[in-house]
Every structure is written in structure tokens, then in C-alpha cells.
N, C-alpha and C positions, 0 to 999 in steps of 0.2 A: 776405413773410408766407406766403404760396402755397407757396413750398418748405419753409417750417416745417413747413407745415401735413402736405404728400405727405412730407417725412420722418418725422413722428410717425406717419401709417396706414403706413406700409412698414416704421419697426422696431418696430407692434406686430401685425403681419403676423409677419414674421420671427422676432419671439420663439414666436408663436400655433406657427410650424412647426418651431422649435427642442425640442433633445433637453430642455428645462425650457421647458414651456410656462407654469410657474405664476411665472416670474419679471416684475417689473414692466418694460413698455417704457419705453423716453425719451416721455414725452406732457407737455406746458404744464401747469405748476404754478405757482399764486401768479399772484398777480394783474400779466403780464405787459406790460402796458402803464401801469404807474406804478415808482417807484423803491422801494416798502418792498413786499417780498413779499407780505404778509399786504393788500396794499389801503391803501386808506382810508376812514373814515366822514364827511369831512367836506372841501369845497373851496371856491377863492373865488379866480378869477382878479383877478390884480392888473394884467396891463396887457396891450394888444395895438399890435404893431406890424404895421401891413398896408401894401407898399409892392405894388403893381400883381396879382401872382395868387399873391403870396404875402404868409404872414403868422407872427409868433412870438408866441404869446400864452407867457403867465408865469403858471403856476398854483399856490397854495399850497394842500398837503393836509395834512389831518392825520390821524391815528388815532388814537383816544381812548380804545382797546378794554386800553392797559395803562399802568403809571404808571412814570414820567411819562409823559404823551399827546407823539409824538412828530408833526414837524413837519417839510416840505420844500420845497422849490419847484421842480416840472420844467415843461421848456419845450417846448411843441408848436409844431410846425414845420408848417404847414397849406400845401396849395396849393390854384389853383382850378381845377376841371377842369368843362367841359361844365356849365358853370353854379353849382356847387355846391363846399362846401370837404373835403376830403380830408387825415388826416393823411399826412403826408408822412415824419416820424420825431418820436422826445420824447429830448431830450435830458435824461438823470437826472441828481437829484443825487447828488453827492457818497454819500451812503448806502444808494447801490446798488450792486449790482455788476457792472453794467453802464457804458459809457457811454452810449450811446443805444441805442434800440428797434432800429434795423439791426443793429447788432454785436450783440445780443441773438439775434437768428432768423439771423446767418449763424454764432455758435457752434454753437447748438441743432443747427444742419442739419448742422456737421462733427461734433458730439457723438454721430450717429449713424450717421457711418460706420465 
């Protein structure tokens, strides 16, 4: 996530000192930690599996915001660190364009070299 993050301030650095400084940088769009760009307005974990410092919960979201209200299920991948749980990666569905949250932030990062 960290390298996403110093690669979006560096290419809009970059553009800022480019001969078109009024063109848009690569910076996170869309609601990057779920599988429908736009978000969702509404969730409801349906099950969690926790075997010792880790865990896979199964989330179903939906978004209601067009018709029909579309529907999904991604899967968070949690671990435990120094006490506390930490996502680890989401593995999307199907109707993203992604496969998980990783491959997601190591495109982005070569996107912008």
C-alpha cells in the first residue's frame, strides 16, 4: 500500500514539473478496497473462518445507488499482529477488475512508471 501511496505523490510531483502541468496524475480512484468501483451502500458479513493469526471473513455488499441494485461477495484476508487484526489482502469478485487488493497497488505502482 506504502508504494502505491509514494507512487501517486511522485507522478503528481512529476506532472506538477512537466511541460503540461494542467494534465491529471495517476492518484486512487474509486473506491479501491472493494470490487465495484463506485463503492457500496450496504454490507453484511456472512461468515468468518479464523484458524490461529489468521482469518477469511466473506462479505456481501451491495449498491443500491442504480437499477438493478447490484450485489457481490469479497473476501478479506485478515491477520494478527501485536494484538490486533490487520487486513492482509480482499480477494474480489468476479466483477472487478482486479484480482485481489495486492495485484491492484502493484499495477497502480508499475502504471506509473
Amino acid at each position: 500500500m506504502q508504494n502505491a501511496i509514494n507512487a501517486s505523490k511522485a507522478d503528481i510531483e512529476k506532472v506538477k514539473k512537466s511541460d503540461h502541468p494542467d494534465e491529471k496524475p495517476l492518484i486512487f480512484e474509486g473506491a479501491i478496497f472493494s470490487s465495484l468501483y463506485e463503492g457500496y451502500t450496504a454490507y453484511k458479513i456472512q461468515s468468518m473462518d479464523i484458524h490461529n493469526a489468521s482469518a477469511q471473513v466473506l462479505v456481501r455488499f451491495e449498491y443500491n445507488m442504480t437499477s438493478p441494485t447490484v450485489s457481490w461477495t469479497d473476501t478479506i484476508h485478515l491477520v494478527e499482529r501485536d494484538g490486533s487484526w490487520k487486513i492482509d489482502n480482499i480477494t474480489f469478485d468476479s466483477i472487478g477488475n482486479s484480482k485481489d487488493l495486492k495485484t491492484r497497488m502493484k499495477e497502480f505502482v508499475q502504471s506509473t512508471r
